[in-house]
PDB file of N, H, CA, C and O in Angstrom:
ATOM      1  N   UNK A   1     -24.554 -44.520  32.817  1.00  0.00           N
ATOM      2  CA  UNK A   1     -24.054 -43.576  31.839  1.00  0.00           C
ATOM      3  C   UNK A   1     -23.121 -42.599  32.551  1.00  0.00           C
ATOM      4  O   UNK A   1     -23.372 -41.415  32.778  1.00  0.00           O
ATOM      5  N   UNK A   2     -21.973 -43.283  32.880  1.00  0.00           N
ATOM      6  H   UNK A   2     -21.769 -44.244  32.696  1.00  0.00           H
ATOM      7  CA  UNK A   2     -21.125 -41.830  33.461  1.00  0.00           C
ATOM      8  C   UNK A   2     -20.137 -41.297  32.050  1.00  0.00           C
ATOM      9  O   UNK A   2     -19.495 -41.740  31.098  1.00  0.00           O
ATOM     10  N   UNK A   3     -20.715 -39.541  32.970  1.00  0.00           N
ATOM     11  H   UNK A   3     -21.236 -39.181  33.744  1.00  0.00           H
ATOM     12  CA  UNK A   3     -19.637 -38.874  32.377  1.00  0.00           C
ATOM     13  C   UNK A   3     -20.754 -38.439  31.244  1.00  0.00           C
ATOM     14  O   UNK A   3     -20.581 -37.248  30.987  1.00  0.00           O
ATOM     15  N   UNK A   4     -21.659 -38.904  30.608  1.00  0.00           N
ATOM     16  H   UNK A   4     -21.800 -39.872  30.817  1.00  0.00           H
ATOM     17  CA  UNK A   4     -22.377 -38.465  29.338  1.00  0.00           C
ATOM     18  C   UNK A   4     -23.448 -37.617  29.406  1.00  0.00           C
ATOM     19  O   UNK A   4     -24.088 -37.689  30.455  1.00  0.00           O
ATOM     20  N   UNK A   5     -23.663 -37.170  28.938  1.00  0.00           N
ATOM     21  H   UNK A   5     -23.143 -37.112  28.085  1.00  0.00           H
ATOM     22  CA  UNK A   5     -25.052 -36.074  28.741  1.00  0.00           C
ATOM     23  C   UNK A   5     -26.430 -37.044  28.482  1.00  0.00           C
ATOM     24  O   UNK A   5     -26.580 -37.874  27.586  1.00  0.00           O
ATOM     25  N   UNK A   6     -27.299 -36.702  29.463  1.00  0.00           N
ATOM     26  H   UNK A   6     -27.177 -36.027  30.191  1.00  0.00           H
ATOM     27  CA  UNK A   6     -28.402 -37.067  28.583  1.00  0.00           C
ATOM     28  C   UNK A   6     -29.625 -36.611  27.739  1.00  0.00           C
ATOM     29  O   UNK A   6     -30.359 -35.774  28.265  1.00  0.00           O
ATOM     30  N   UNK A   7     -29.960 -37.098  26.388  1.00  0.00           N
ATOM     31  H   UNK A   7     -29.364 -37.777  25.961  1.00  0.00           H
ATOM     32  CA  UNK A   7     -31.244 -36.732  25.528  1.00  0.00           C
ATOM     33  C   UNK A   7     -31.199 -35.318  25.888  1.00  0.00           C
ATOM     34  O   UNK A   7     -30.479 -34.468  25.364  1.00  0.00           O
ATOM     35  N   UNK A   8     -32.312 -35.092  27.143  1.00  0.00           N
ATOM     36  H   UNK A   8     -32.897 -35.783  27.569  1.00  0.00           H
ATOM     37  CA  UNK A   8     -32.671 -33.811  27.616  1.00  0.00           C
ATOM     38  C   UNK A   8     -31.584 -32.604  27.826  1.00  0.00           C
ATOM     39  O   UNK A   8     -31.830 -31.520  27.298  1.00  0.00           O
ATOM     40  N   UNK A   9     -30.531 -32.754  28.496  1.00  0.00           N
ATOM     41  H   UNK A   9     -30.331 -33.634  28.925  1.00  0.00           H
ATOM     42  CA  UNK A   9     -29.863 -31.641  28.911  1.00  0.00           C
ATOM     43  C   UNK A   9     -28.686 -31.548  27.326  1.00  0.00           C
ATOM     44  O   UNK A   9     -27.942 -30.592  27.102  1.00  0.00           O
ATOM     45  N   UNK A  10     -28.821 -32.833  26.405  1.00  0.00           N
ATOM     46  H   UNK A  10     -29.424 -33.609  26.587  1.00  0.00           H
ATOM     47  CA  UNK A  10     -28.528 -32.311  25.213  1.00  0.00           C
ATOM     48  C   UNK A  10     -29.327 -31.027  24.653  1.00  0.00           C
ATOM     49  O   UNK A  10     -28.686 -29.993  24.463  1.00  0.00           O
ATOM     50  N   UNK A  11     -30.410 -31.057  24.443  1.00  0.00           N
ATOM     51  H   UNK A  11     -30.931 -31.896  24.598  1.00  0.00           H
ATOM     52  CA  UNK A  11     -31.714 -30.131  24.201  1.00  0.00           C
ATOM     53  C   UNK A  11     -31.557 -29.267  24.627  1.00  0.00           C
ATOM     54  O   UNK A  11     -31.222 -28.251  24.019  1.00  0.00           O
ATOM     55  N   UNK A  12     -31.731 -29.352  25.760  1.00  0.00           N
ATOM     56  H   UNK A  12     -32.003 -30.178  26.254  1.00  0.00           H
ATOM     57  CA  UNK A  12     -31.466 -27.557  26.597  1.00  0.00           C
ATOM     58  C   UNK A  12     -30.323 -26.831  26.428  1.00  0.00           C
ATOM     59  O   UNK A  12     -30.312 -25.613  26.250  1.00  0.00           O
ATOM     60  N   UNK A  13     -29.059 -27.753  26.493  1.00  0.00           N
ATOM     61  H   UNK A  13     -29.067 -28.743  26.638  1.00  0.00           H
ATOM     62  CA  UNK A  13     -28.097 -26.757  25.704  1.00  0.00           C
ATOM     63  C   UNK A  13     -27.817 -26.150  24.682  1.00  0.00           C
ATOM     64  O   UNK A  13     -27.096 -25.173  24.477  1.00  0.00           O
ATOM     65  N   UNK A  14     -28.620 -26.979  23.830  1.00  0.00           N
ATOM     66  H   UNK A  14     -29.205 -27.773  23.996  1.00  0.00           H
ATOM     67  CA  UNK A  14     -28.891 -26.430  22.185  1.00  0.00           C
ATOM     68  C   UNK A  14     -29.846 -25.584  22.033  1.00  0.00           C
ATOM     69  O   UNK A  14     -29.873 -24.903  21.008  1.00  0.00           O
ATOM     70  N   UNK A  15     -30.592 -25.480  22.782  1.00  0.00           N
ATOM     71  H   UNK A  15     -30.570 -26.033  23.614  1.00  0.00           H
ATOM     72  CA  UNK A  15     -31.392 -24.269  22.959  1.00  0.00           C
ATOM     73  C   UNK A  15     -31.054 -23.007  23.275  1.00  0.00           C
ATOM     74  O   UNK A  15     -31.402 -21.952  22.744  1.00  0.00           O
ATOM     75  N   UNK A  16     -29.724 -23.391  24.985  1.00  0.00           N
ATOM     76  H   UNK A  16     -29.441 -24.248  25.417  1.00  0.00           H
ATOM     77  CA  UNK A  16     -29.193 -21.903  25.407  1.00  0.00           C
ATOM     78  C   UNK A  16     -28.374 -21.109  23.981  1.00  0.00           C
ATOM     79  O   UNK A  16     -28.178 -19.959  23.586  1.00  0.00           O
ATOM     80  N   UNK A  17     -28.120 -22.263  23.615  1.00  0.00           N
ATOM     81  H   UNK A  17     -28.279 -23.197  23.936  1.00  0.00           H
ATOM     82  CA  UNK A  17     -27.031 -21.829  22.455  1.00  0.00           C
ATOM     83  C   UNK A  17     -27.649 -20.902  21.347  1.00  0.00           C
ATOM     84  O   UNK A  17     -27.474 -19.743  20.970  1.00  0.00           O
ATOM     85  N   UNK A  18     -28.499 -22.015  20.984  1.00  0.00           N
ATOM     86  H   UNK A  18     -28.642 -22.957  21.289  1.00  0.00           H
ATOM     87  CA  UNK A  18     -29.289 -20.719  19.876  1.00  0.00           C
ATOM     88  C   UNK A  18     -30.244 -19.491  20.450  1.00  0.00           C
ATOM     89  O   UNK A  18     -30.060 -18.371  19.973  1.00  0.00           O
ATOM     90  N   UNK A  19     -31.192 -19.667  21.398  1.00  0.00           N
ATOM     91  H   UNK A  19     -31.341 -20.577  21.785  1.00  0.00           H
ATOM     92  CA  UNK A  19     -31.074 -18.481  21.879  1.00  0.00           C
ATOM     93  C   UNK A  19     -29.908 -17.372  22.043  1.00  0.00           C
ATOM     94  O   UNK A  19     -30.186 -16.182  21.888  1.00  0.00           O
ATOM     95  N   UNK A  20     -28.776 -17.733  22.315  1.00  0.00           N
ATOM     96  H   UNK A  20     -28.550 -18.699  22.440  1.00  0.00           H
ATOM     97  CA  UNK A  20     -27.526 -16.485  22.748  1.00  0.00           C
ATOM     98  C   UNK A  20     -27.212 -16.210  21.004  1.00  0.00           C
ATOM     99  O   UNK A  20     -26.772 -15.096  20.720  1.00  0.00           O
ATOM    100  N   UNK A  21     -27.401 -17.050  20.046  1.00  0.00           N
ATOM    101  H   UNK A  21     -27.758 -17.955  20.277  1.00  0.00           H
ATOM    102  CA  UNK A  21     -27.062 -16.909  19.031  1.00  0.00           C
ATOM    103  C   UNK A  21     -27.916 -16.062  18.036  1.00  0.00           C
ATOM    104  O   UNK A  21     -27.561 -15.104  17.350  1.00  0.00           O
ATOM    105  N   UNK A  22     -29.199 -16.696  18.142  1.00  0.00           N
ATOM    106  H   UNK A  22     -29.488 -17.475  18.700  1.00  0.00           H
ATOM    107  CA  UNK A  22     -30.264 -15.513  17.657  1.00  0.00           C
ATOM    108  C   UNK A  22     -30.421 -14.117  17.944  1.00  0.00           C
ATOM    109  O   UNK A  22     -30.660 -13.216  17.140  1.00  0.00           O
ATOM    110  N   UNK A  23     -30.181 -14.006  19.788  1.00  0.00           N
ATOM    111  H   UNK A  23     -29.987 -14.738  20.441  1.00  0.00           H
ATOM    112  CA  UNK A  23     -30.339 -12.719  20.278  1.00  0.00           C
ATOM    113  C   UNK A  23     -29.005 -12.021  19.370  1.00  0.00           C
ATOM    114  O   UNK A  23     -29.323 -11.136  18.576  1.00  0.00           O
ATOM    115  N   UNK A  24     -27.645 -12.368  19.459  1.00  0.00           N
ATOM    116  H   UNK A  24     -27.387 -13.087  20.104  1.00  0.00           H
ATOM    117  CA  UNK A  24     -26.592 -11.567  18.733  1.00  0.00           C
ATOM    118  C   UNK A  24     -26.930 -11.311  17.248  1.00  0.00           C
ATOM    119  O   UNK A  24     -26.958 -10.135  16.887  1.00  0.00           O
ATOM    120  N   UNK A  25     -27.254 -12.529  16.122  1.00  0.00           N
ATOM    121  H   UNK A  25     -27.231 -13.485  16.416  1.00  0.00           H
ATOM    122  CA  UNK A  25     -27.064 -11.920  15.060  1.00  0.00           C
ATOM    123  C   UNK A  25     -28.540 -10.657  14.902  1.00  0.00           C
ATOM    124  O   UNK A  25     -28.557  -9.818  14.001  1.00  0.00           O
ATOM    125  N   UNK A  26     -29.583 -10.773  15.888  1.00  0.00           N
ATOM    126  H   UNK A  26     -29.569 -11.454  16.620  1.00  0.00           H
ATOM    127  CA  UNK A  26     -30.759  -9.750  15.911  1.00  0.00           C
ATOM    128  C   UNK A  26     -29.976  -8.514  15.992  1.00  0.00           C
ATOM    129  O   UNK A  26     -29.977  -7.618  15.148  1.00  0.00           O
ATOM    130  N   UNK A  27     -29.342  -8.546  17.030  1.00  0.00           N
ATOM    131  H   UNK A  27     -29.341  -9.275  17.716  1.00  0.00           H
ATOM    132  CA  UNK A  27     -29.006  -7.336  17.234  1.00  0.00           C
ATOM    133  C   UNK A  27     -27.729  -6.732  16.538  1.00  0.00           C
ATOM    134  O   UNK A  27     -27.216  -5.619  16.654  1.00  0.00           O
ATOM    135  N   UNK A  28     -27.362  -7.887  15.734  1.00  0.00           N
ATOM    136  H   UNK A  28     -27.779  -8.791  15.640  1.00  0.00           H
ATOM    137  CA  UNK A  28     -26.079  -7.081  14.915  1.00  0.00           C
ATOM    138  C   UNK A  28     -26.971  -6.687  13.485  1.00  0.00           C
ATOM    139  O   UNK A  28     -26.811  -5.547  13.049  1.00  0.00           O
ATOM    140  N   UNK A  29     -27.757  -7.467  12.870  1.00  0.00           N
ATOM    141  H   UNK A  29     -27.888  -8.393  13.224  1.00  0.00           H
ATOM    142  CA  UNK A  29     -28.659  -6.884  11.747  1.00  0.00           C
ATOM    143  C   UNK A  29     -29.192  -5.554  12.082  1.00  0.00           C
ATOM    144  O   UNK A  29     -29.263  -4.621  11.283  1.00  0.00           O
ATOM    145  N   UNK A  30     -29.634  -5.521  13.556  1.00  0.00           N
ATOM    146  H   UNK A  30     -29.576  -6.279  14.205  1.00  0.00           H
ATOM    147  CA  UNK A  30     -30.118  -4.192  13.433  1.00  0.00           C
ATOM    148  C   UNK A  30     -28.889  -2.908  13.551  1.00  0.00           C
ATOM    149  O   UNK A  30     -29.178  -1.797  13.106  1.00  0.00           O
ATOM    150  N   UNK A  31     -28.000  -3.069  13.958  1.00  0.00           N
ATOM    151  H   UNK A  31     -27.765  -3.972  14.319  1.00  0.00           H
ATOM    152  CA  UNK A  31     -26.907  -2.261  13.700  1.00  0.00           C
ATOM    153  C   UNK A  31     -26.899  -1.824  12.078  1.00  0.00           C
ATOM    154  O   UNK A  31     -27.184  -0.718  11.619  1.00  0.00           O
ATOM    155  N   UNK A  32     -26.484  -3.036  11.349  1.00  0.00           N
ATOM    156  H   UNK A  32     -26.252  -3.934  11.722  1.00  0.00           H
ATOM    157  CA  UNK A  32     -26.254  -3.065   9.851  1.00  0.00           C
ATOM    158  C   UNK A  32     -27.461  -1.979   8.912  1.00  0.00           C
ATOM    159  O   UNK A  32     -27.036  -1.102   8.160  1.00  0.00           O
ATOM    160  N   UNK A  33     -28.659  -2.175   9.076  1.00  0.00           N
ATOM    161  H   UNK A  33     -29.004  -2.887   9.687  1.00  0.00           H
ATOM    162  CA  UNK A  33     -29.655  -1.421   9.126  1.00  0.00           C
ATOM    163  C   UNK A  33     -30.025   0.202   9.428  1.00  0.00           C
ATOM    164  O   UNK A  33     -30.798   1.042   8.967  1.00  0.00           O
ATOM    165  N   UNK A  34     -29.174   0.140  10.301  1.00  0.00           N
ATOM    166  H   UNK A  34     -28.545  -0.542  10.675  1.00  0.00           H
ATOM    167  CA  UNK A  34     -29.425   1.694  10.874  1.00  0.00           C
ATOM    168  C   UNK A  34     -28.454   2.687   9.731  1.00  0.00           C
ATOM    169  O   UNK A  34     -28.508   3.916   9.731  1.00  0.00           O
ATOM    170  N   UNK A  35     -27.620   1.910   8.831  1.00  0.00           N
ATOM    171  H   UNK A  35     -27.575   0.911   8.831  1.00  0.00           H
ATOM    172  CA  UNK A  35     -26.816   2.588   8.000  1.00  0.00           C
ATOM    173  C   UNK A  35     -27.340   2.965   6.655  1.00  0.00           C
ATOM    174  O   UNK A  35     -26.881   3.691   5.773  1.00  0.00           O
ATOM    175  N   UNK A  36     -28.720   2.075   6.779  1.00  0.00           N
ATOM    176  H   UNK A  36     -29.092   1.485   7.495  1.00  0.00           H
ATOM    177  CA  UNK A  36     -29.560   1.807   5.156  1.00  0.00           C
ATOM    178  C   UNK A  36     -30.903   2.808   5.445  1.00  0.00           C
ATOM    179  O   UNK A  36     -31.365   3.534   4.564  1.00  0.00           O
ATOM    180  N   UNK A  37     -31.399   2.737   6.683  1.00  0.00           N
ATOM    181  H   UNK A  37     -31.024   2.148   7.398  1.00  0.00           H
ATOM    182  CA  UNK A  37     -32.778   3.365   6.811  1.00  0.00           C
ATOM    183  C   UNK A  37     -32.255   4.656   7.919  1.00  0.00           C
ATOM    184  O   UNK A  37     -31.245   4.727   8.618  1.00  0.00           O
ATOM    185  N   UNK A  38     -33.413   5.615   7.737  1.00  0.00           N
ATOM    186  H   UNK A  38     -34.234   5.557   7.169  1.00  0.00           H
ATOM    187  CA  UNK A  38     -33.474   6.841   8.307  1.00  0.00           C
ATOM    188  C   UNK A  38     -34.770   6.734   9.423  1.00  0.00           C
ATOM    189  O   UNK A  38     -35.754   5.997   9.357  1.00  0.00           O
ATOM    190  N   UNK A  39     -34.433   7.677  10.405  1.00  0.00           N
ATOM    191  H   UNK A  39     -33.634   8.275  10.459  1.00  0.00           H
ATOM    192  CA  UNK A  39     -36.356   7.534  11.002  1.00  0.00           C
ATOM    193  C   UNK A  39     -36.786   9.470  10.983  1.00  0.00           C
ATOM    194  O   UNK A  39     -36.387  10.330  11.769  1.00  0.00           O
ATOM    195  N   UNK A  40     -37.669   9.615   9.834  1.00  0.00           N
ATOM    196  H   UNK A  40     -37.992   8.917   9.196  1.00  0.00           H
ATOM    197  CA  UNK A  40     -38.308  11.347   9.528  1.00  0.00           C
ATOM    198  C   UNK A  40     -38.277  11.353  11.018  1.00  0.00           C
ATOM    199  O   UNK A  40     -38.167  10.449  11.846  1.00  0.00           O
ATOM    200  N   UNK A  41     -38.424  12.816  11.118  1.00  0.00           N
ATOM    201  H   UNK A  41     -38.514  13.550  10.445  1.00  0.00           H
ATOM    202  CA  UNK A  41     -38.118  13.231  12.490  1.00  0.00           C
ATOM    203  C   UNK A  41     -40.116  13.945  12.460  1.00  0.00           C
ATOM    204  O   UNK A  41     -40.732  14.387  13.430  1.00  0.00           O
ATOM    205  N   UNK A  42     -40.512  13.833  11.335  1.00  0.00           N
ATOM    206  H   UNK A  42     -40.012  13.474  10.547  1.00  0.00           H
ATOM    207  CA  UNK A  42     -42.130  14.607  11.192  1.00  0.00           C
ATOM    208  C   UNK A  42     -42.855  13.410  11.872  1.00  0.00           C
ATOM    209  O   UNK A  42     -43.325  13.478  13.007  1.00  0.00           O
ATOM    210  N   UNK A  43     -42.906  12.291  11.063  1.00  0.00           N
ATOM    211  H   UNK A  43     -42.524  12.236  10.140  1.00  0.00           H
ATOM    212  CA  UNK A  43     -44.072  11.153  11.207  1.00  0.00           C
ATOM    213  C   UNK A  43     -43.250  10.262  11.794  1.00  0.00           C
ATOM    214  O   UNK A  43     -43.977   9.716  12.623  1.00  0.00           O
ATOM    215  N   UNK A  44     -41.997   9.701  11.884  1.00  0.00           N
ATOM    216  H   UNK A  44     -41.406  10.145  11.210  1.00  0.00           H
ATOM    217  CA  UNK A  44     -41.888   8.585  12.931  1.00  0.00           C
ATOM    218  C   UNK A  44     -41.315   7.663  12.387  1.00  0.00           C
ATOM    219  O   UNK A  44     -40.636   6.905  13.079  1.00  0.00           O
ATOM    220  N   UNK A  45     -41.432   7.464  10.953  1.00  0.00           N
ATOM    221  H   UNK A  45     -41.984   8.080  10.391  1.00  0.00           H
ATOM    222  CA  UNK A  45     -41.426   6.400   9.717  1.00  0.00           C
ATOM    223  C   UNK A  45     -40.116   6.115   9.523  1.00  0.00           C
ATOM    224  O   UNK A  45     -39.261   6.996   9.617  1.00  0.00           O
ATOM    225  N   UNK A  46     -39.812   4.790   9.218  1.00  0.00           N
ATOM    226  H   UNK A  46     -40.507   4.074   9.142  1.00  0.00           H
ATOM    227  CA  UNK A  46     -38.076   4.328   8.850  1.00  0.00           C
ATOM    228  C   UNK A  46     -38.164   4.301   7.404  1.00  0.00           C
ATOM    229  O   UNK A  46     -38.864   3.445   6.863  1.00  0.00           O
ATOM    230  N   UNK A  47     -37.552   5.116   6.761  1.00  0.00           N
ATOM    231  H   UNK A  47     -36.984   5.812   7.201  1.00  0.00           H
ATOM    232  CA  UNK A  47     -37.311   4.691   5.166  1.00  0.00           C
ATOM    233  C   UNK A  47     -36.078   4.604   4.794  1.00  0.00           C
ATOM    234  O   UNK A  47     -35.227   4.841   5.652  1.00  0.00           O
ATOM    235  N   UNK A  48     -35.692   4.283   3.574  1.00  0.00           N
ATOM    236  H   UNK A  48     -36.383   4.090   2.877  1.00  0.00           H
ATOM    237  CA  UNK A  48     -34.747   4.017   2.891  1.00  0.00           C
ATOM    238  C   UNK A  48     -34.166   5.355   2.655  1.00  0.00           C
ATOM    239  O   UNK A  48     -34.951   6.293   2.523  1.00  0.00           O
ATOM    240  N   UNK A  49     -32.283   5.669   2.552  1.00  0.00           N
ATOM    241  H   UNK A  49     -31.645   4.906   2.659  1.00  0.00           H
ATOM    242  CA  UNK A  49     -32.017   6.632   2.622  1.00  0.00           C
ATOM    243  C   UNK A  49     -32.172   7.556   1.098  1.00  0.00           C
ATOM    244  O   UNK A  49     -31.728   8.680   0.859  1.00  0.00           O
ATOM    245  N   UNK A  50     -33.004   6.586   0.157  1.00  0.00           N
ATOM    246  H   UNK A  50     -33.364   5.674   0.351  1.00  0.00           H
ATOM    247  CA  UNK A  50     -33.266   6.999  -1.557  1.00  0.00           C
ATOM    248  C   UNK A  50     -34.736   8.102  -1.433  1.00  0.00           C
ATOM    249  O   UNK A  50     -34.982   9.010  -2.227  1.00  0.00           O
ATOM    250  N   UNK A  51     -35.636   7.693  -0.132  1.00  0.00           N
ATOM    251  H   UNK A  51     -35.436   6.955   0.513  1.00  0.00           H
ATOM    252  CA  UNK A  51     -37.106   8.276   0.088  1.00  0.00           C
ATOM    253  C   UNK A  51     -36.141   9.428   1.485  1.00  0.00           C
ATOM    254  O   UNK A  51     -37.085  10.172   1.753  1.00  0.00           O
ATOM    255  N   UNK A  52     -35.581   9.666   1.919  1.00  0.00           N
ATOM    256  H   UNK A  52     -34.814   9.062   1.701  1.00  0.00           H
ATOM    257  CA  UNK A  52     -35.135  10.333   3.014  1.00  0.00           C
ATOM    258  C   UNK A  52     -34.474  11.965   2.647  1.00  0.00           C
ATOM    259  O   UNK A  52     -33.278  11.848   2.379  1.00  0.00           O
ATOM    260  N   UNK A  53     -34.790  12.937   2.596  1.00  0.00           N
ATOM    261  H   UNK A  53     -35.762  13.032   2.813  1.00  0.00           H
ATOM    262  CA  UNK A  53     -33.876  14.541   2.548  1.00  0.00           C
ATOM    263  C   UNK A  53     -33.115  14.511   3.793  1.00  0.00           C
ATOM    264  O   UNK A  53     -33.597  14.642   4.919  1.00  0.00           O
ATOM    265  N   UNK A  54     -31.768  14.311   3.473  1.00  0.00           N
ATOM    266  H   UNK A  54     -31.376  14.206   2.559  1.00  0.00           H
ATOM    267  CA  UNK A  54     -31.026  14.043   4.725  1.00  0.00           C
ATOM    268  C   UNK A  54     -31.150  16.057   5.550  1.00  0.00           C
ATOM    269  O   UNK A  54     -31.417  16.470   6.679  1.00  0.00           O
ATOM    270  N   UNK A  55     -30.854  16.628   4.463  1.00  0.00           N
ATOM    271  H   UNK A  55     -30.637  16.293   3.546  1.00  0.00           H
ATOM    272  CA  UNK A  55     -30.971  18.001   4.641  1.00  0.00           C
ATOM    273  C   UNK A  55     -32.122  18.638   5.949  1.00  0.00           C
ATOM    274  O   UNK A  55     -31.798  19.265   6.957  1.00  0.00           O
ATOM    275  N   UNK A  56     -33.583  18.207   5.490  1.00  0.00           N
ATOM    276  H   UNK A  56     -33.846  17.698   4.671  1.00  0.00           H
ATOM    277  CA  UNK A  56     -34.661  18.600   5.882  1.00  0.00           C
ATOM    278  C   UNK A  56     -34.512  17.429   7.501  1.00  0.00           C
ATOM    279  O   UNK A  56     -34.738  17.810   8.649  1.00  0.00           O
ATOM    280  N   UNK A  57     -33.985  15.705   6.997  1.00  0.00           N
ATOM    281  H   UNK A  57     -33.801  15.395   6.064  1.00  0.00           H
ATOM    282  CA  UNK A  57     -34.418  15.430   8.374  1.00  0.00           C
ATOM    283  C   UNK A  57     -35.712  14.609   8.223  1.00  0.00           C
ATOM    284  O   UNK A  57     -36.274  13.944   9.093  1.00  0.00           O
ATOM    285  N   UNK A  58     -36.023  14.769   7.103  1.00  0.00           N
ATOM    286  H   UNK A  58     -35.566  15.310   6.396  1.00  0.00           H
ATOM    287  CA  UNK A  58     -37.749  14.003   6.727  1.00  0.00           C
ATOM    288  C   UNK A  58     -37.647  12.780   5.823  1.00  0.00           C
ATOM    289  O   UNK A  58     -36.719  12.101   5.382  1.00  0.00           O
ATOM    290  N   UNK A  59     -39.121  12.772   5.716  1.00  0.00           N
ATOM    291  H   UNK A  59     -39.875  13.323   6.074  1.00  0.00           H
ATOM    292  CA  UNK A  59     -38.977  11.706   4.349  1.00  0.00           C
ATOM    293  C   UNK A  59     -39.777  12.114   3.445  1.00  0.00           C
ATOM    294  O   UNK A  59     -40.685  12.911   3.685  1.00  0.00           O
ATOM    295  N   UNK A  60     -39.489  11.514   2.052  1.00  0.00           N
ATOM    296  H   UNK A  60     -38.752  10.866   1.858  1.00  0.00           H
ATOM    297  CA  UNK A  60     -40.121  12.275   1.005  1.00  0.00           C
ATOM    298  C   UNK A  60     -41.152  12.764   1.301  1.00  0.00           C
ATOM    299  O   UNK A  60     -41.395  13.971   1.311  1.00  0.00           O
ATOM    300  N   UNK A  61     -42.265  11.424   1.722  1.00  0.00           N
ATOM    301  H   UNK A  61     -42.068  10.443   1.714  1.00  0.00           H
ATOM    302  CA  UNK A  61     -43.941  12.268   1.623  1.00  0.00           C
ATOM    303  C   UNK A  61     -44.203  13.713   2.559  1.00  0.00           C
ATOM    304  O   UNK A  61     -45.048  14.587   2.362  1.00  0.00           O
ATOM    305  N   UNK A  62     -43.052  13.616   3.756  1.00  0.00           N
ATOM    306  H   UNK A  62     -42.366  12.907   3.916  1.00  0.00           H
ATOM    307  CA  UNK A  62     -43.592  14.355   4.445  1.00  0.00           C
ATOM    308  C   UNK A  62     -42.877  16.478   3.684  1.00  0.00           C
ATOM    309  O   UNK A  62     -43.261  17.645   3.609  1.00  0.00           O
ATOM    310  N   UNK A  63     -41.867  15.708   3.399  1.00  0.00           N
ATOM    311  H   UNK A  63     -41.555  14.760   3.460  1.00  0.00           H
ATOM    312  CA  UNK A  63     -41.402  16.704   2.595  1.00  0.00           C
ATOM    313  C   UNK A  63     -42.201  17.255   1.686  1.00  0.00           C
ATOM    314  O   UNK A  63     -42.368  18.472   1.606  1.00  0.00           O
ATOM    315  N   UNK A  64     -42.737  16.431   0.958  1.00  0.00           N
ATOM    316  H   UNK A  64     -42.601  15.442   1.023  1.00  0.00           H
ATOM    317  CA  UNK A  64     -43.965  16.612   0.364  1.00  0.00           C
ATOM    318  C   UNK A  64     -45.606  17.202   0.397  1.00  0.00           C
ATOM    319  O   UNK A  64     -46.484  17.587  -0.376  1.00  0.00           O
ATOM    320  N   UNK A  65     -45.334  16.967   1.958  1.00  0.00           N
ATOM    321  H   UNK A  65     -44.621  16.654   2.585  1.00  0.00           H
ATOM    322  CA  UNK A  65     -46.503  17.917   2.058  1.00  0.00           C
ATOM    323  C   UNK A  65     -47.666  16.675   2.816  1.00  0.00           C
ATOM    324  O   UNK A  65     -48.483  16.993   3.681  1.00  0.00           O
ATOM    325  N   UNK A  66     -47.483  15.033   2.183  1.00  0.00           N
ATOM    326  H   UNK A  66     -46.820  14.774   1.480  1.00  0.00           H
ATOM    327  CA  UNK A  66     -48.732  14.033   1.942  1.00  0.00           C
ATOM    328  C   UNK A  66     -49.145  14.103   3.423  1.00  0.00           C
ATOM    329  O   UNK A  66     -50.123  13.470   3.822  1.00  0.00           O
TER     330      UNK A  66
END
């Protein structure tokens, strides 16, 4: 078999590949994300910026008092 790949090191390259591929779109979703959720600066919590007082810095419940 010259010159050709075999079975195995087919595999493993399809592996490096999607590994490098998974790690990027992970870390570009979490970019995308950081524009939708907040983290309260009280409890720690990621919410949605609809539960979030951008003002206060919190999130509802804690704004709230819960």
């Amino acid at each position: 078999m010259a010159g050709g790949f075999t079975a195995i090191e087919n595999e493993e390259a399809r592996q490096i590949i999607w590994v490098q591929e998974h790690k990027f779109a992970f870390e570009h979703s979490n970019l995308d994300v950081r524009s939708i959720f907040n983290r309260c600066q009280k409890c720690g919590k990621w919410v949605c910026n609809e539960c979030y007082e951008m003002e206060d810095g919190v999130c509802d419940e804690c704004n709230r008092g819960f």
